[in-house]
C-alpha positions as CSV (number, residue, x, y, z in Angstrom):
1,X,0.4,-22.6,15.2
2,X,1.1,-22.9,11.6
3,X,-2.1,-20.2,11.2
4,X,-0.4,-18.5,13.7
5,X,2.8,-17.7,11.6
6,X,1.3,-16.9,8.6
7,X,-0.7,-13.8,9.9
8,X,2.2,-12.7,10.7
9,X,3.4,-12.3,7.0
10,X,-0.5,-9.9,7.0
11,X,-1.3,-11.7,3.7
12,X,-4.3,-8.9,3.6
13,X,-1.9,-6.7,2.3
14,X,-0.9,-8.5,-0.5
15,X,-3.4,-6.4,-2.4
16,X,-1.4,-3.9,-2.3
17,X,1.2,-5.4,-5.1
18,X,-1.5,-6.1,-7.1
19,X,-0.3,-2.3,-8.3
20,X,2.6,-4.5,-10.5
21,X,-0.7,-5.3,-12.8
22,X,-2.0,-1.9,-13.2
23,X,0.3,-0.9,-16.1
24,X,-0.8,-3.9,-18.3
25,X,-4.3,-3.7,-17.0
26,X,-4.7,0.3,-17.8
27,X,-3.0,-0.5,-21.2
28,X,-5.9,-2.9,-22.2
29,X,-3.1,-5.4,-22.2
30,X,-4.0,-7.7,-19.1
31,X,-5.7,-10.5,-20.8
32,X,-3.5,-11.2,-23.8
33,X,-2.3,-14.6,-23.5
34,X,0.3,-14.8,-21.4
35,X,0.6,-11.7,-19.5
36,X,-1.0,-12.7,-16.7
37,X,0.9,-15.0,-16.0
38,X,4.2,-13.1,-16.7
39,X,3.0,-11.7,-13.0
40,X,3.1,-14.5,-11.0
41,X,6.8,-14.4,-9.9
42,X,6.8,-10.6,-9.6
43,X,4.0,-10.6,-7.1
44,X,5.2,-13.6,-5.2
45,X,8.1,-11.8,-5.2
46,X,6.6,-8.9,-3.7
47,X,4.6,-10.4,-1.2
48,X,8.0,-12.1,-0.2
49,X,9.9,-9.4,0.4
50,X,6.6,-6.5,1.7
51,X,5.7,-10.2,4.5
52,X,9.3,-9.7,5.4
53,X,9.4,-5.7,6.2
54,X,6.1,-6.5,8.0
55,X,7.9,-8.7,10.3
56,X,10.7,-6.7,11.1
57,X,8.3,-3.4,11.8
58,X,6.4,-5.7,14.3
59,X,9.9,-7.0,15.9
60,X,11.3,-3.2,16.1
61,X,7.8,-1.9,17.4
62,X,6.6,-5.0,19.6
63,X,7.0,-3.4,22.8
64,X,4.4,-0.3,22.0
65,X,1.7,-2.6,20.0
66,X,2.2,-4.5,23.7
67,X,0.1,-1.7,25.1
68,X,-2.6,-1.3,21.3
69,X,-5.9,-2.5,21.8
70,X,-5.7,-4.1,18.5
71,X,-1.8,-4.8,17.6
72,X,-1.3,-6.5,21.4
73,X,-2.9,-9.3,19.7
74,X,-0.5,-9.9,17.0
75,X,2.3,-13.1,17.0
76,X,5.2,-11.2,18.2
77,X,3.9,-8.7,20.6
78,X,1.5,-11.6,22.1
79,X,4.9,-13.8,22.3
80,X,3.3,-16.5,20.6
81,X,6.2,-16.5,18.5
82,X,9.5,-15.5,19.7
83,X,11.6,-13.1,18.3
84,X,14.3,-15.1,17.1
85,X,11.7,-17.6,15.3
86,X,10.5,-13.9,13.4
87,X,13.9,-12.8,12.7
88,X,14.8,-16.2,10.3
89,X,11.3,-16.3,8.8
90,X,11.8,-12.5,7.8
91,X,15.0,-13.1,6.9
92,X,13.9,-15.8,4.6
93,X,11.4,-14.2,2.9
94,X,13.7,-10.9,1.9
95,X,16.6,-13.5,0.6
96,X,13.6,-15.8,-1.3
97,X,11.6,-12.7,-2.8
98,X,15.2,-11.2,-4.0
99,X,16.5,-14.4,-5.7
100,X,13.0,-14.8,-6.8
101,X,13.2,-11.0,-8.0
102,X,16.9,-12.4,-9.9
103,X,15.0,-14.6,-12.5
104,X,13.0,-11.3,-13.8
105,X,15.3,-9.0,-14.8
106,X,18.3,-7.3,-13.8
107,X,16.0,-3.9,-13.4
108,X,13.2,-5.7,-11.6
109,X,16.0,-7.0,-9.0
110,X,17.1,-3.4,-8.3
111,X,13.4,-2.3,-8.2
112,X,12.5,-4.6,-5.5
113,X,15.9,-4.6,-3.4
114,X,14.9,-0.6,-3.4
115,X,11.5,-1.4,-2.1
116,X,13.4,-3.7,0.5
117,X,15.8,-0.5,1.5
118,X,12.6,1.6,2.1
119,X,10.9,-0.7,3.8
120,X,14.2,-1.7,6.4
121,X,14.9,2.0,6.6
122,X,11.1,3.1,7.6
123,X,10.9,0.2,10.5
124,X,14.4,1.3,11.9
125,X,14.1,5.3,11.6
126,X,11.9,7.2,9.1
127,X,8.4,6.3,10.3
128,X,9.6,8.3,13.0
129,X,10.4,11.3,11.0
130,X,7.1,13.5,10.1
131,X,6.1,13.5,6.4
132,X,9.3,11.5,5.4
133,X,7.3,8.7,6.9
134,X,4.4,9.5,4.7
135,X,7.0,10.2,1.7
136,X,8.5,6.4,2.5
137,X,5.1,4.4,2.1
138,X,4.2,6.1,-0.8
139,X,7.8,5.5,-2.9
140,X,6.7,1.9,-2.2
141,X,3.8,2.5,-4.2
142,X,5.7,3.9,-6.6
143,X,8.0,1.2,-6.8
144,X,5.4,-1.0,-7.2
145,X,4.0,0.2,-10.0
146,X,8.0,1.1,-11.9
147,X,7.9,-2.5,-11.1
148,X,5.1,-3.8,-13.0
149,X,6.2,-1.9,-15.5
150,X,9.3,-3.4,-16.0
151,X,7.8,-6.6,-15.4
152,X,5.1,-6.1,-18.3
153,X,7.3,-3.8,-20.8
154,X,4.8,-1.1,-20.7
155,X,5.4,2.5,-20.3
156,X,3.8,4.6,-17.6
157,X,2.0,8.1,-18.4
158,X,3.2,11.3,-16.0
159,X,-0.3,11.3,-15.1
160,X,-1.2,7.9,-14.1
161,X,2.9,8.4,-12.1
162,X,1.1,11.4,-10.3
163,X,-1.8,9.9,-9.8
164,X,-0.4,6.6,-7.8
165,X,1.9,8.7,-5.6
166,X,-0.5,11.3,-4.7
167,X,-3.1,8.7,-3.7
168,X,-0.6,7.0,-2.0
169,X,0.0,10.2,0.0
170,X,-3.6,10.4,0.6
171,X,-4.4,7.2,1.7
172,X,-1.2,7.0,4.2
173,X,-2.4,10.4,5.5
174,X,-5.9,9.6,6.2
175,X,-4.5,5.8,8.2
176,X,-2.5,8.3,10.7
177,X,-5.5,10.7,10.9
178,X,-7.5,7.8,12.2
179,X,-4.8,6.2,14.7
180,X,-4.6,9.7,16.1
181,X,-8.0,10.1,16.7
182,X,-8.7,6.8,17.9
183,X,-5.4,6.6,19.9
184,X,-6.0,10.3,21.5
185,X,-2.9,11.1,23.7
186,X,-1.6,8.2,23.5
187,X,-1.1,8.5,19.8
188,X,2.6,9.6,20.1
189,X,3.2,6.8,22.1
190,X,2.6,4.1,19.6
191,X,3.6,6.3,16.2
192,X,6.9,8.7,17.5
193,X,5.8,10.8,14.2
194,X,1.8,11.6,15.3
195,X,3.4,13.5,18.5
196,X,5.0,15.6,16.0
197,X,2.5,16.8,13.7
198,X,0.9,20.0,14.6
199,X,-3.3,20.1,14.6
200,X,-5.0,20.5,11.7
201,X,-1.7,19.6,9.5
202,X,-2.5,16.0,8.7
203,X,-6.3,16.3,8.1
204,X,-5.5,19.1,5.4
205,X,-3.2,16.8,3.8
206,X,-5.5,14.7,3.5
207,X,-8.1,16.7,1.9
208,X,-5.6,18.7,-0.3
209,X,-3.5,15.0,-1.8
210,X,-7.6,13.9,-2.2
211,X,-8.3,17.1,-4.4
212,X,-5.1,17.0,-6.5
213,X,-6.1,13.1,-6.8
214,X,-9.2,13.6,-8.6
215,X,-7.6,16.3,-10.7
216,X,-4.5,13.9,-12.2
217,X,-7.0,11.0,-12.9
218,X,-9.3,12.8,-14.8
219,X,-5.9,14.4,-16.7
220,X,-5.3,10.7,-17.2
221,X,-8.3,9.6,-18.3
222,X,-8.7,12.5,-21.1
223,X,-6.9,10.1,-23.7
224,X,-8.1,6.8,-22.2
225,X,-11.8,6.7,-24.5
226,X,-14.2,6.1,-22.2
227,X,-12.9,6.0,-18.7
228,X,-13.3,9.5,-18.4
229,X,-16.9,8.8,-16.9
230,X,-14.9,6.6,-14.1
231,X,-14.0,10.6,-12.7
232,X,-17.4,11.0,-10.8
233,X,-16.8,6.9,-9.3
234,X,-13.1,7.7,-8.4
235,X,-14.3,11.3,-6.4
236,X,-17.4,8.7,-4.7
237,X,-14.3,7.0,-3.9
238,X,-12.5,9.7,-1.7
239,X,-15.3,11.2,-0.5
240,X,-16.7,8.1,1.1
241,X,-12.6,7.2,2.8
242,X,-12.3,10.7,4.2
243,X,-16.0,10.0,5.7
244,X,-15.1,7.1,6.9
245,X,-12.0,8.6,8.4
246,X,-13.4,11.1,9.6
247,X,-15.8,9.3,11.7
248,X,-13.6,7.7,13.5
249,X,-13.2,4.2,11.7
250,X,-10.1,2.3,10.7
251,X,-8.3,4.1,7.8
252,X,-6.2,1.5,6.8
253,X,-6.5,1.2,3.1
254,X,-7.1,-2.4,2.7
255,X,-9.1,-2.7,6.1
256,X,-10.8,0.1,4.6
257,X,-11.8,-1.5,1.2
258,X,-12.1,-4.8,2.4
259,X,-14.6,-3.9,5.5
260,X,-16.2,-1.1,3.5
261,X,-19.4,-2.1,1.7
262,X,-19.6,1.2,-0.4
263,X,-16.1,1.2,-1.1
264,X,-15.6,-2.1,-2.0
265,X,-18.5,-1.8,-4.1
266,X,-16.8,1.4,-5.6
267,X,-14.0,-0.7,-6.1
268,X,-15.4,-2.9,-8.3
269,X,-17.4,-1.0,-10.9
270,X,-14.4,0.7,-11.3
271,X,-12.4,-2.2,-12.8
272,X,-15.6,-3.3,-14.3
273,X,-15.7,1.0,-15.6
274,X,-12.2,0.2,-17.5
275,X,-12.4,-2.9,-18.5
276,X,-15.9,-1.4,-20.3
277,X,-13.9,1.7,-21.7
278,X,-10.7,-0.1,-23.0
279,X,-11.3,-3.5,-23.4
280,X,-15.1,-3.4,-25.4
């Protein structure tokens, strides 16, 4: 039961706030002493709080995933665990990641209490609004990475700013072209905001945010020595997630990188690519 609970909290998308160590890690700062673990509470933190918003978006959408042939399986739409049992676990979390968040900084409170707003917000309304639903995933990106900023005391470039939220637009864009290609007609019925979207509109989102991608990374890799030759990796990269979406397969990022072989592979020559260009 206890196993039971915690996939509840998805601890596969944790990776996602591993975004708060990109601005140290991109500023060839990552493995001075100390920094490292300068992270730990900000991430807990974040996994807190992002555990949390999960749990409410599975308590406000429990009875559609009821009728999903893979989200039926879940704690709360399974009633495995009831709703009242979800409602003081996610309550805990959000109060334990934003004291947590208190012991940071003053900045990386208000940070993360933002991320929390967004994340309320989009499980109550705005992932039923077209394109502000997209706009509300990727602003926790965004945060993330402001965050680890703050945490870290390192600046961030326009174009690496650019760069994060456009492939956060990307890669939320290509997750709903897949569930409403897998879903079919019943999309609308377990996202409000795929009934809404006319055809075509969401799959040349996708491949417009995936062009202006490539085109702020290699911007931000001009002044970054050698990680301009990451460039050709990073387009492998989007090529092979619109393939992959585009043949019908999950397009959930971490699902996506996790499951992948090639991307997962991609994944990791590119932190092995920078940690060549600006750590040798």
């Amino acid at each position: 039961m206890i196993l039971i609970r915690f996939t509840m909290l998805r601890p596969s998308q944790w990776l996602k706030n591993l975004m708060l160590f990109f601005p140290p890690f991109l500023a060839g700062q990552i493995f001075l002493p100390g920094v490292a673990i300068r992270g730990t509470v900000p991430f807990i933190a974040f996994c807190l709080v992002s555990s949390a918003g999960y749990i409410l978006n599975d308590l406000m959408d429990r009875h559609k995933d009821v009728l999903h042939p893979q989200k039926c399986l879940r704690p709360i739409p399974s009633g495995v665990v009831s709703l009242s049992e979800a409602g003081v676990i996610s309550a805990v979390l959000l109060m334990s990641g934003l004291v947590s968040a208190g012991f940071i900084s003053y900045r990386f409170l208000l940070l993360l209490a933002g991320y929390a707003l967004i994340s309320i917000s989009y499980s109550l309304l705005l992932k039923s609004i077209p394109i502000v639903d997209i706009f509300s995933i990727s602003a926790g990106f965004l945060i993330r990475l402001q965050a680890g900023a703050e945490s870290f005391h390192v600046p961030i470039s326009p174009w690496l700013f650019l760069t994060v939220f456009l492939l956060a637009v990307f890669l939320s864009t290509g997750k709903r072209v897949s569930e409403s290609r897998s879903l079919g007609n019943m999309a609308g019925n377990h996202r409000a905001s795929l009934a809404h979207y006319p055809p075509g509109f969401l799959d040349g989102t996708m491949y417009m945010t995936g062009s202006a991608v490539l085109v702020t990374y290699a911007m931000y890799t001009l002044n970054k020595q050698m990680l301009i030759y990451s460039v050709p990796l990073c387009f492998f990269g989007l090529l092979r997630y619109m393939f992959r979406v585009s043949s019908g397969k999950c397009g959930d990022p971490t699902e996506s990188l996790l499951k992948d072989r090639l991307l997962f592979v991609v994944g990791v020559l590119w932190v092995l690519m920078v940690v060549w260009s600006i750590y040798s």
